[in-house]
N, C-alpha and C positions, 0 to 999 in steps of 0.2 A: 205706304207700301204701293209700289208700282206692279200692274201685271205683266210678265210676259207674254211673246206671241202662245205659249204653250198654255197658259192661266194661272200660272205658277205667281204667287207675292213675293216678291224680290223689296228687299229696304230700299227706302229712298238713302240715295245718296245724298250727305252731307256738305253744307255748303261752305266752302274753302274758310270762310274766318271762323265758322263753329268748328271746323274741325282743328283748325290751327289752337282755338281756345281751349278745348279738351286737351290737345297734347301739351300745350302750357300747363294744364293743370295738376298733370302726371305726377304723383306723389314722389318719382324716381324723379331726383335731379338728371340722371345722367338723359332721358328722354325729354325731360325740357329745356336741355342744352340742344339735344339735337335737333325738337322742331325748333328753336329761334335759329339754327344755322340753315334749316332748309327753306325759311320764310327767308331769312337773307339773299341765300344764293339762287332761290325761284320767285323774287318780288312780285306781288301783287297790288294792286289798290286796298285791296278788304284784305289785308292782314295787317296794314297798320293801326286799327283802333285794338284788335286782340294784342299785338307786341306791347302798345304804350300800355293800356291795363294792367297787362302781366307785369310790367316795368314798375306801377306803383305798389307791388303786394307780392312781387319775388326775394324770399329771403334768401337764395344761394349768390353770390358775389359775380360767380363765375358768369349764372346765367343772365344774371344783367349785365354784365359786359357785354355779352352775346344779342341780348336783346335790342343795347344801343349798335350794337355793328349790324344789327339787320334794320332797324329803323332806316342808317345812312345807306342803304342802299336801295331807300327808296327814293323817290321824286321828293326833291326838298320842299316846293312849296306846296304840297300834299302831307307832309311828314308835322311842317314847322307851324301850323296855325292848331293841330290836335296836343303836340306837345305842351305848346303855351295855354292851350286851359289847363294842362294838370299846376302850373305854376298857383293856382287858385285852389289848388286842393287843401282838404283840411287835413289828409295825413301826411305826414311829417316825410316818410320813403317815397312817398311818387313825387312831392315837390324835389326832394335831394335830387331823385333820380331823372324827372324831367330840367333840371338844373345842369346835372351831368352831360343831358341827352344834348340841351343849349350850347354848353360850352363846345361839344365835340361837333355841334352843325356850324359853327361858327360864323353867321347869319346876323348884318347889324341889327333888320328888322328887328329883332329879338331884345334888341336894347330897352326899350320902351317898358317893356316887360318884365326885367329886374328889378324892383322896388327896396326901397330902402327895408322895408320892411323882412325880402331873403335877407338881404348886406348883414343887417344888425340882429338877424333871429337868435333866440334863446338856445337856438337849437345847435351846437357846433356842426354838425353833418349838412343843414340848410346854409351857415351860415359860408363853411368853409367853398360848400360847390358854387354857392353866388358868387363868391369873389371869383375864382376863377371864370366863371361863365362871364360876369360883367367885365373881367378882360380881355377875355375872345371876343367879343359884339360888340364892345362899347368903339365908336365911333372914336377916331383919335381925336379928335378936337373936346371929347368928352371924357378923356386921359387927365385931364389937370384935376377937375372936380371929380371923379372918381380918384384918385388918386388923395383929395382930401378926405374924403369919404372913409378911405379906406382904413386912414392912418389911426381913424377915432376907436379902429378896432384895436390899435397895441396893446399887449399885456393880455392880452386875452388866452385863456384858455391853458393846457398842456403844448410839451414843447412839439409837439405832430401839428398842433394850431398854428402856434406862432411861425412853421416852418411856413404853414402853405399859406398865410398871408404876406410872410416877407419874399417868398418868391413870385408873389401874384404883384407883389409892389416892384419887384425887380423888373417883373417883367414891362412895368411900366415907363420904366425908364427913366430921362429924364424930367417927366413928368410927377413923378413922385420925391421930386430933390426937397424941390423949397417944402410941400405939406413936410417931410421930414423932420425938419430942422428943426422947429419948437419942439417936437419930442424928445429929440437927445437932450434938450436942456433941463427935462425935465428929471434929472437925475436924483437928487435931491429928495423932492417933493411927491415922485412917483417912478421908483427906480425900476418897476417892473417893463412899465412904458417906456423910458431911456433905453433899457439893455435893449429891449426888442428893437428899440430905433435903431441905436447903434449898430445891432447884428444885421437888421436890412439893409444900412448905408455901406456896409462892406459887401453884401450880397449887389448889392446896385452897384460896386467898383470891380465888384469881380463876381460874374454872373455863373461862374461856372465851381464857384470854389462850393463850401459845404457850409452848410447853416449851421451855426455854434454860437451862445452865448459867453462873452467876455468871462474870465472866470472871476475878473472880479466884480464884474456884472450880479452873475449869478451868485454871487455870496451874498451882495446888497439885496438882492431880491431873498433871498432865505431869511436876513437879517427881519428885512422889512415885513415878511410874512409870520415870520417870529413873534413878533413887537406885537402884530395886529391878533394873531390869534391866542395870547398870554402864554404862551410856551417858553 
């Protein structure tokens, strides 16, 4: 409590990141949409450790959208060394979301700091923003091996998985041709892995067409999944 000239206690004012973090914590999403838009649109230095926080432990979608759009409008090299600790996090939503926050600062610095360990997590929401983040940062001359990297994930997951790694391979370009190729051969012996090959090597000739598996891909993969689970 501060006095005034009169001797009256007046509250101390609160200091801009405490206040920023109360209004994060607002049980109304619709109010902590609005403070992440007003830490945006009035950046300060002391509101980026309350945004990244809030970023690891905001369950509304919307508001971490928001939260990464007020991060980038801070000073990046201010922004990018607080993010890259949440990559170290043990919960599973601040890693995804500082993964997110990576990909959209698009910063090679950052490269260093994707580990195989996001690439291959158990976790599809870690595993899926790694790939994309280690395409936005990874340095091109680190396109070939990332793009080996990448391929070891085929067959992975539902088809929302397999989408966003064969556009993450697409985006790589020529770089992801040759890791390709033993995939599709592997028809046969691991058909889940083939069709998803197959379906990125048409996504990599035509970048703009729609992710679909073969159908008769996806029969073999039905068949296959059949056979393994006694059905």
């Amino acid at each position: 409590m501060h006095p005034t000239s009169h001797g009256v206690a007046q509250p101390a004012r609160q200091a801009p990141e405490a206040a920023l973090a109360a209004a994060l914590s607002a049980s109304n999403s619709s109010t902590r949409l609005q403070a992440a838009m007003t830490a945006g649109t009035r950046p300060r230095t002391e509101y980026i450790e309350p945004l990244v926080a809030r970023s690891g432990i905001e369950p509304d979608f919307s508001v971490r959208e928001t939260l990464t759009w007020a991060l980038l409008q801070h000073p990046l090299d201010d922004v990018l060394p607080r993010v890259l600790a949440e990559l170290n996090s043990s919960a599973p939503l601040a890693v995804a979301q500082a993964l997110h926050t990576v990909s959209k600062l698009g910063d090679t610095r950052a490269w260093p700091a994707i580990t195989p360990a996001h690439i291959h997590s158990a976790d599809d929401d870690i595993a899926r923003t790694a790939w994309r983040a280690a395409a936005a940062v990874a340095p091109e001359t680190a396109h070939p091996a990332l793009a080996a990297d990448l391929v070891t994930e085929l067959g992975r997951g539902d088809i929302d998985t397999m989408r966003s790694l064969s556009r993450v391979l697409a985006g790589l370009g020529e770089a992801a041709v040759a890791p390709l190729a033993p995939a599709v051969a592997l028809r046969g012996s691991d058909p889940a892995v083939a069709a998803h090959a197959r379906a990125t090597e048409r996504l990599l000739a035509d970048p703009d067409a729609s992710f679909a598996l073969d159908p008769a891909d996806a029969a073999r993969m039905a068949r296959a999944f059949s056979a393994t689970s006694g059905t």
